[in-house]
Structure formats: C-alpha cells, structure tokens
C-alpha atoms as a printed R data frame, in Angstrom:
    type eleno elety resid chain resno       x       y       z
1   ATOM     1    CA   UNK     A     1 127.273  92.741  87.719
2   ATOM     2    CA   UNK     A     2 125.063  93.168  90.159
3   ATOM     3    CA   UNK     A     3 123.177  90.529  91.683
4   ATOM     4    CA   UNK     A     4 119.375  89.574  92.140
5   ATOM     5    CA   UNK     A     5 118.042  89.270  95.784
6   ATOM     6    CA   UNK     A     6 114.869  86.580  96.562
7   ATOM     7    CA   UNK     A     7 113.152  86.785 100.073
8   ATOM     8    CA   UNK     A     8 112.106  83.358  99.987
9   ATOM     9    CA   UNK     A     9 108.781  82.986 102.202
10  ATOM    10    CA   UNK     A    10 108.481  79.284 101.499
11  ATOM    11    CA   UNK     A    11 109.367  76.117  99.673
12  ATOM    12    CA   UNK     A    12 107.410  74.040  97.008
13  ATOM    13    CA   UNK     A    13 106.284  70.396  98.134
14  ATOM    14    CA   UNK     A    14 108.681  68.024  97.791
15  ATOM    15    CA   UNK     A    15 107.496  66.362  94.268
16  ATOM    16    CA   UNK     A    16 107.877  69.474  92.770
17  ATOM    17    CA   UNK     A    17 111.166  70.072  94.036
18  ATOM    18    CA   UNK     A    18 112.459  67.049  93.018
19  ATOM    19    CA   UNK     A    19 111.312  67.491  89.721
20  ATOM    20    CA   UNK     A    20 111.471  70.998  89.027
21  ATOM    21    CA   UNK     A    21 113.711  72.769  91.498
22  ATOM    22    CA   UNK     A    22 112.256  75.110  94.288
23  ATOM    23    CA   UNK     A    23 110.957  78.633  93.529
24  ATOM    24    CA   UNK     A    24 113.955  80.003  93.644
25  ATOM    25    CA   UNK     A    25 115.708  78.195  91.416
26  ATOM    26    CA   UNK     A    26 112.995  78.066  89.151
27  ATOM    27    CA   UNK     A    27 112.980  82.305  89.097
28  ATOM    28    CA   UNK     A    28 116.537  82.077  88.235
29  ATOM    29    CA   UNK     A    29 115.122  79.441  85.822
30  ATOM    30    CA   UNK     A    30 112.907  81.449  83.744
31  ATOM    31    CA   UNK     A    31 114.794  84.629  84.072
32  ATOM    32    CA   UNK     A    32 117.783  82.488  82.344
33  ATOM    33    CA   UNK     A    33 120.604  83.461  84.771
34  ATOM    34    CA   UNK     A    34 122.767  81.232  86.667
35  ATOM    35    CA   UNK     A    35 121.864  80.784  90.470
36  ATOM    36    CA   UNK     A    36 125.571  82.257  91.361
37  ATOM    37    CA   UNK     A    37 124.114  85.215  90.587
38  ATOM    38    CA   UNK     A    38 121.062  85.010  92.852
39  ATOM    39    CA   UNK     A    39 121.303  85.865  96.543
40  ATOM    40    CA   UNK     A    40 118.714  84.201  98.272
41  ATOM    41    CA   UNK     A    41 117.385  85.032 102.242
42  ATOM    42    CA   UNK     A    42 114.967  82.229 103.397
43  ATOM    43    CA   UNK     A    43 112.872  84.359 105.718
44  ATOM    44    CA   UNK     A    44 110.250  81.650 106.140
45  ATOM    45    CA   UNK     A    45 113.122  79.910 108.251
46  ATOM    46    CA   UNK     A    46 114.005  83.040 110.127
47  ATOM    47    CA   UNK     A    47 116.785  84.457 108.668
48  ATOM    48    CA   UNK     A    48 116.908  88.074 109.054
49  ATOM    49    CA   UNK     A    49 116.375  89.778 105.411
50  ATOM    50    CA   UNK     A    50 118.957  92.048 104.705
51  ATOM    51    CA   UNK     A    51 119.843  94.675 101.581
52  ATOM    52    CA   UNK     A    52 123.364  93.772 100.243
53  ATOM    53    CA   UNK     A    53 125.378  96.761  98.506
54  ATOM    54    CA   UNK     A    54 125.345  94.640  95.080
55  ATOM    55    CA   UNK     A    55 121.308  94.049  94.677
56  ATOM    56    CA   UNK     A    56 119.579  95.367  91.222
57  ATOM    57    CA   UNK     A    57 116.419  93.827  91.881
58  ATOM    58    CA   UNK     A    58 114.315  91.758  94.684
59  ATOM    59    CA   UNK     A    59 111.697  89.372  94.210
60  ATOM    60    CA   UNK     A    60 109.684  87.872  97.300
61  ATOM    61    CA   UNK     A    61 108.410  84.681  96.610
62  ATOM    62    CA   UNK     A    62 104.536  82.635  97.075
63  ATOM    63    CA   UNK     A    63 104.380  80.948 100.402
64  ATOM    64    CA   UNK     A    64 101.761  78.089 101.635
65  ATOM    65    CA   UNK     A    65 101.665  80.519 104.647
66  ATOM    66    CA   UNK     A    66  99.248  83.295 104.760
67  ATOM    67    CA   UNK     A    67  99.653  86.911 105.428
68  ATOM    68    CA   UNK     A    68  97.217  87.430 108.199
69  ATOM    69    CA   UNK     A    69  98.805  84.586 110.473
70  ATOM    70    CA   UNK     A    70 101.135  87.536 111.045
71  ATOM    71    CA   UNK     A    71 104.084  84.951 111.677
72  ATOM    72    CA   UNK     A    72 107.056  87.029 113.396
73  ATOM    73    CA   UNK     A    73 109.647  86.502 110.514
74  ATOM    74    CA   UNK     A    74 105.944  87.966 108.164
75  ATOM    75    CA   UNK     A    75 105.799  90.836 109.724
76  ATOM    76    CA   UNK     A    76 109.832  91.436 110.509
77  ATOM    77    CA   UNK     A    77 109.885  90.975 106.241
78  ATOM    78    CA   UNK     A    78 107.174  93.656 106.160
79  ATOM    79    CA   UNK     A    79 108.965  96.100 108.599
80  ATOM    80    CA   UNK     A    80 112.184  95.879 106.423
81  ATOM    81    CA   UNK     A    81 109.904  96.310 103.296
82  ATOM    82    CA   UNK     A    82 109.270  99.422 105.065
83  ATOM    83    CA   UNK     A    83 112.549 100.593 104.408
84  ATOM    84    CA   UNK     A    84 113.534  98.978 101.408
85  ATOM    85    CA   UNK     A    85 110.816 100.520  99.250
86  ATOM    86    CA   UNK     A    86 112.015 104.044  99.768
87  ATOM    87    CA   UNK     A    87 115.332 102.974  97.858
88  ATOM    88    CA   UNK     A    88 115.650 102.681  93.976
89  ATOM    89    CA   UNK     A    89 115.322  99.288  93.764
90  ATOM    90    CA   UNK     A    90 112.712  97.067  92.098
91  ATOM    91    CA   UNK     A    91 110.713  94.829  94.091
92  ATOM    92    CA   UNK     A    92 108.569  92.233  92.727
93  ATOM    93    CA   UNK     A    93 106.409  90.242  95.190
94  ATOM    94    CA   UNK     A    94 104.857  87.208  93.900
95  ATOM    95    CA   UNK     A    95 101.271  85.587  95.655
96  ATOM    96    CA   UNK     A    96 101.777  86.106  98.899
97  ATOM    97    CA   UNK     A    97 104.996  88.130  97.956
98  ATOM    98    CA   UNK     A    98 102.254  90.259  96.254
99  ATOM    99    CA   UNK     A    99  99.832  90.517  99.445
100 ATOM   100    CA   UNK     A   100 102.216  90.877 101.767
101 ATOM   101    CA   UNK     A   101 103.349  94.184 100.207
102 ATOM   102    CA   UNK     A   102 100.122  95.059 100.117
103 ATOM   103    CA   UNK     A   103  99.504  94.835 103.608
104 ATOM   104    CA   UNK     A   104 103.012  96.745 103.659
105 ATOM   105    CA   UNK     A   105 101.785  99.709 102.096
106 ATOM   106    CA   UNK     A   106  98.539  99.909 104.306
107 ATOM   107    CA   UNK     A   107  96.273  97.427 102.302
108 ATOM   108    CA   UNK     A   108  94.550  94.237 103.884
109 ATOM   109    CA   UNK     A   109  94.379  90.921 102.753
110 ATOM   110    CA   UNK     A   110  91.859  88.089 103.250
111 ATOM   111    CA   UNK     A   111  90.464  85.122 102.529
112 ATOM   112    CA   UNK     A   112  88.920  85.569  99.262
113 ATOM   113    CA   UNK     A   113  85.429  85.168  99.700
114 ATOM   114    CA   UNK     A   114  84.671  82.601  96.349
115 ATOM   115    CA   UNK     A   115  86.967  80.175  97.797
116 ATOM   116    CA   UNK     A   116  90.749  78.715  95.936
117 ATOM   117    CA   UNK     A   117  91.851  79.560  92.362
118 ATOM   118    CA   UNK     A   118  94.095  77.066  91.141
119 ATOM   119    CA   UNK     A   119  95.606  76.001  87.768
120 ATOM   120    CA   UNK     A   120  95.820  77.615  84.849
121 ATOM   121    CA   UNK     A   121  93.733  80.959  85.200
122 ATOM   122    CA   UNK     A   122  93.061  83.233  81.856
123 ATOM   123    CA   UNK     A   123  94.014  86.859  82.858
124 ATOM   124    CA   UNK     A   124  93.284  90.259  81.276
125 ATOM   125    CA   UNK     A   125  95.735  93.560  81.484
126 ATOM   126    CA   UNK     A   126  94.038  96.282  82.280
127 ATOM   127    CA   UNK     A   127  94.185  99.811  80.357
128 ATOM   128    CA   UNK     A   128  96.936 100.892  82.726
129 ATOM   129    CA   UNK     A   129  98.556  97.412  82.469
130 ATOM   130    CA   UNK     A   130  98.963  97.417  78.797
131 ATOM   131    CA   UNK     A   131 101.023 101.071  78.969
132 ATOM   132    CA   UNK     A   132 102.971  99.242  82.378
133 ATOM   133    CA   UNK     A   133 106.738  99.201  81.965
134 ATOM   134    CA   UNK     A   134 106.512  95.592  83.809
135 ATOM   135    CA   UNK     A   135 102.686  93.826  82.585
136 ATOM   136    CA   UNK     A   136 103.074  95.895  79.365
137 ATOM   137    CA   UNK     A   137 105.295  92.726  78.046
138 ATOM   138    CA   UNK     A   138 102.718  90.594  78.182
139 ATOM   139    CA   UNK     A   139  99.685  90.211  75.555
140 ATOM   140    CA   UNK     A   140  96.471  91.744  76.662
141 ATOM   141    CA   UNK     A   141  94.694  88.385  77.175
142 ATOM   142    CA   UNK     A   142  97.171  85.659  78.984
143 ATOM   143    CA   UNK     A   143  97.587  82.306  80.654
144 ATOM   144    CA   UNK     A   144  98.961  81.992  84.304
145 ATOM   145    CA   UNK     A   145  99.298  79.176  87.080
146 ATOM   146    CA   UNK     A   146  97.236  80.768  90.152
147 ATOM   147    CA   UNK     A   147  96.976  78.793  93.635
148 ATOM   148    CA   UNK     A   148  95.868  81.147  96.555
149 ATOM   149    CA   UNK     A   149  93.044  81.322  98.987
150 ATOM   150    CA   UNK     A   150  93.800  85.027 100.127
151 ATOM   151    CA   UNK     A   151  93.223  87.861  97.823
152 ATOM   152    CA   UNK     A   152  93.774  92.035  98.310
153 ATOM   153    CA   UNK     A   153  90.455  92.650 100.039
154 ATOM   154    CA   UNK     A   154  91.861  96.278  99.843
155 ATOM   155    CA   UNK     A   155  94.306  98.324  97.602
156 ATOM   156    CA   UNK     A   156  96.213 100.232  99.252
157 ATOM   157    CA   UNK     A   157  96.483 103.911  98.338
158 ATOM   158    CA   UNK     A   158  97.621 104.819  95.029
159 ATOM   159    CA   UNK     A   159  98.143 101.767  93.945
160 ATOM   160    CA   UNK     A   160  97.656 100.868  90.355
161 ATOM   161    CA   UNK     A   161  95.365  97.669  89.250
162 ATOM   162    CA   UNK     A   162  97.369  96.271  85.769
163 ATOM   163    CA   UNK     A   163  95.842  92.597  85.885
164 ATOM   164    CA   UNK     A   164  92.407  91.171  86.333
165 ATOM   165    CA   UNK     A   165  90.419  88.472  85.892
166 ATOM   166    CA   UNK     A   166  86.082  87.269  86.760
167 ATOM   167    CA   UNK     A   167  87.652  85.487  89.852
168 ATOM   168    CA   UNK     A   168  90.224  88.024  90.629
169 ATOM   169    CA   UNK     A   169  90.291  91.752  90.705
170 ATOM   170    CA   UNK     A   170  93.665  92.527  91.835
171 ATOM   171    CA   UNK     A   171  95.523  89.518  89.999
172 ATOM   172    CA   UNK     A   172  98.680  92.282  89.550
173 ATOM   173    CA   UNK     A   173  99.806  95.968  91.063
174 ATOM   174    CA   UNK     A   174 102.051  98.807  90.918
175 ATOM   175    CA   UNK     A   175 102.185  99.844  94.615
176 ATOM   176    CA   UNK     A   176 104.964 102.886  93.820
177 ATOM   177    CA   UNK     A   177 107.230 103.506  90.402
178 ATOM   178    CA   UNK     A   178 109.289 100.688  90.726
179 ATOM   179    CA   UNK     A   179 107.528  98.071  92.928
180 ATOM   180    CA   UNK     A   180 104.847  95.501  91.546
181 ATOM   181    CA   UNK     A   181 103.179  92.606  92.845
182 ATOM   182    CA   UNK     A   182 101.334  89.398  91.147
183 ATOM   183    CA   UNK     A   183  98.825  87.457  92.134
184 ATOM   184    CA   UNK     A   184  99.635  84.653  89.836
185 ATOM   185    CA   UNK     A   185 102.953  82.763  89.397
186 ATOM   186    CA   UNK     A   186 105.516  83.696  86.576
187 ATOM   187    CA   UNK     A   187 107.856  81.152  87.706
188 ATOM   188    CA   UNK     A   188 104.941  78.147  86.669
189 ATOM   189    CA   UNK     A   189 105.402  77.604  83.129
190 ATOM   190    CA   UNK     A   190 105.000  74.671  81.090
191 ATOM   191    CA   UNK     A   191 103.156  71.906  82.240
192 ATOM   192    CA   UNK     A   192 102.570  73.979  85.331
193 ATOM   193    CA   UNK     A   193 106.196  73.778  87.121
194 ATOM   194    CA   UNK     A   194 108.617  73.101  84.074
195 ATOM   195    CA   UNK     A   195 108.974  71.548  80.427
196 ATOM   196    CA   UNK     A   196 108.154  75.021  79.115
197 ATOM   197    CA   UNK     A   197 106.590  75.159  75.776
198 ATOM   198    CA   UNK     A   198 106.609  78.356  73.258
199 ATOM   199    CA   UNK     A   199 103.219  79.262  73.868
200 ATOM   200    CA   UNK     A   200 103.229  79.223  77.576
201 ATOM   201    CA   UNK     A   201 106.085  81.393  78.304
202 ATOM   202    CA   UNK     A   202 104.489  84.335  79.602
203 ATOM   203    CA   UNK     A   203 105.271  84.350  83.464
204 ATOM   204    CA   UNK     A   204 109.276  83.651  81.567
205 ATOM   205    CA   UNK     A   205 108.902  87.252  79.365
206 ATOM   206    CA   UNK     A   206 107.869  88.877  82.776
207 ATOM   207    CA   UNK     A   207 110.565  87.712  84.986
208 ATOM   208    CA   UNK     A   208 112.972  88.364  82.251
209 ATOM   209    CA   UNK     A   209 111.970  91.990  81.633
210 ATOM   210    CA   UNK     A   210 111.626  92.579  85.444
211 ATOM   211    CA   UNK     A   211 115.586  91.688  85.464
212 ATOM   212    CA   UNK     A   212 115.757  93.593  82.562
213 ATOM   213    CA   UNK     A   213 114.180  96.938  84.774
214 ATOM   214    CA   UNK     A   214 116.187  95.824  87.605
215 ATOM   215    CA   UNK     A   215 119.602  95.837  86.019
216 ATOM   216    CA   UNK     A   216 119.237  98.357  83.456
217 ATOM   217    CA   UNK     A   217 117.771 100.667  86.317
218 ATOM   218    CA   UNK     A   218 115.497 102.458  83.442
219 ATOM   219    CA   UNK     A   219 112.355 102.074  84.802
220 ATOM   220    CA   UNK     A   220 111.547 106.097  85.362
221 ATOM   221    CA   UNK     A   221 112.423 106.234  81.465
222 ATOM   222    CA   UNK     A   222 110.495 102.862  80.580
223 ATOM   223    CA   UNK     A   223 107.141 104.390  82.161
224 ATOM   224    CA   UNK     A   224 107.766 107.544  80.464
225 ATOM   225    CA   UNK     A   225 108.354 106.194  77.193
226 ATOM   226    CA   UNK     A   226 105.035 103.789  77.694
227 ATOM   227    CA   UNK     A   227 103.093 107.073  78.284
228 ATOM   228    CA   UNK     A   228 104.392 108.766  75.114
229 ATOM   229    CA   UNK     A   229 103.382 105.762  73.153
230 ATOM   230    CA   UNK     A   230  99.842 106.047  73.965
231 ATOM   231    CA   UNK     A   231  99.551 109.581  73.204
C-alpha cells in the first residue's frame, strides 16, 4: 500500500498539541489511517522535501508563517512543487499549503485586505465545486474552521474557484486535474481541533475522499464521471 506524504510547514501551539495531536497527526486523524502509514517531511525545520517511490497522495499543511516572508525552506518547497506537480500525484495544500501553491503556479498572495477570519466560517461550493471530484463530497452550504490573514490576491491561470464565501473568494481551488488547495482547515473538526461530532464532519469526508483519489488514482475518471452527471 502505498503511503501518504505531508510537507509539514508548521506546528500547532502547544495546547493544542497536547490535547489534540499536531496537524499531522490530526490529517491522519480524520482520514482514519494509522500514522505508520504517513510519511511526514517537516520543511518548516529545513528538511529538504523529497518524492519517495511509494507516495499516492501529498498534503502540505497551514503554517503560522506566511507566504510572502519568502523563508528559504518556502520557497525551496515551492521550487520542488515545481516539479512535483507535473507527476500524477495528488496534491492537496491546506491554508498556507493552499497559497503557497498558488504562488507556485504564478498567483500572488497577500494580506487580505478585511483583516483575520477565524473560527467557524459558513462556506458555499461554487457551480464548478459541486461537479468537483474533491469539494463535490461536501454539501453545497458547509461549516469550516478558517484562521488566516493572507488570502489569493490573484488566481493563477486556469485555475478553478470551487469554494467561496462574503469574506473569502478563493476559500478552495483546482490549480491542474489533480491538485487542489483550501483555504479553510479539514483537519479542525469538532469543537474546533477534536471531539468530532456527526454534524461537523465535513473537513473528515474531504480528507477521506482526497485519500480515496490519491490511492485509487481515479481522479481523470472521477471528473469525467462528475461531468456526465450534470449533463
């Protein structure tokens, strides 16, 4: 089986750590597979990301840095990005996961100009969302833990909006077939970190059907089958 790859790009305070577990294990968490089978790079530290033979999937996690401080082991994670997105692998970045492969693909990213969202943030697919191989599991209206200051002040080209909200017009994007990005955080569930109830479990149906993608390697036949649906 092959295994899921996280470019960590920061940790969690230390109160949520202690009670929740750090991102990482909290992805693992929600996607309901053990952490042996998670290979995880901690960038943010300066280890030098790397593409083992045995990856279906990568995710690259929220950091409390930001994207335009341009931080050497930033932009060494966006030069490998470079290289990794013209394999068929999926790649979901999340927050500044999510911006920073914007600014890979020839975006930018800023401060957003109303300021912080934080907490629980009401979000709304998009037409192209709903018929998404990735968003598509989610309903059309949904709940989702936000905390960011920067936004994507500019999509880069071709890329596909599939989540918005008043506060936030690019809250999720499909830069290329198999590579997405959220603005939000899947792995917050529950009472924001963990204790996940049944009605907040939407970040957990994402992550899940993003391993789902990743290890199934459908998701050329996913889209198409979306688009046939709508028809």
């Amino acid at each position: 089986m092959k295994k899921l790859l996280i470019i960590k790009t920061g940790s969690s305070d230390l109160q949520v750590i202690n009670k929740c577990g750090d991102c990482d294990m909290r992805i693992a968490q929600c996607m309901g597979i053990p952490f042996g089978d998670v290979r995880v790079i901690s960038v943010y530290e300066n280890a030098v990301p790397i593409l083992p033979d045995d990856i279906a999937g990568i995710i690259i996690t929220g950091s409390p840095s930001m994207v335009t401080d341009l931080e050497p082991w930033g932009v060494a994670t966006a030069q490998w990005l470079k290289q990794v997105v013209n394999k068929n692998i999926p790649v979901l970045g999340i927050c500044f996961g999510h911006q920073l492969l914007a600014h890979t693909f020839g975006g930018s990213v800023g401060f957003h100009e109303q300021g912080e969202e934080k907490g629980e943030v009401e979000i709304r697919l998009t037409e192209e969302g709903k018929k998404d191989p990735l968003l598509g599991v989610l309903p059309e209206h949904f709940t989702s833990y936000a905390s960011h200051f920067q936004t994507v002040t500019k999509i880069p080209q071709n890329a596909v909006i599939l989540a918005h909200n008043d506060f936030e017009s690019t809250h999720a994007l499909r830069f290329k077939e198999n590579v997405w990005g959220v603005q939000f955080h899947p792995e917050c569930v529950g009472d924001v970190f963990c204790n996940t109830v049944e009605h907040k479990t939407y970040g957990m149906a994402l992550l899940k059907r993003f391993y789902e993608l990743a290890t199934s390697n459908n998701v050329k036949e996913s889209i198409n089958e979306c688009e046939i649906a709508v028809l």
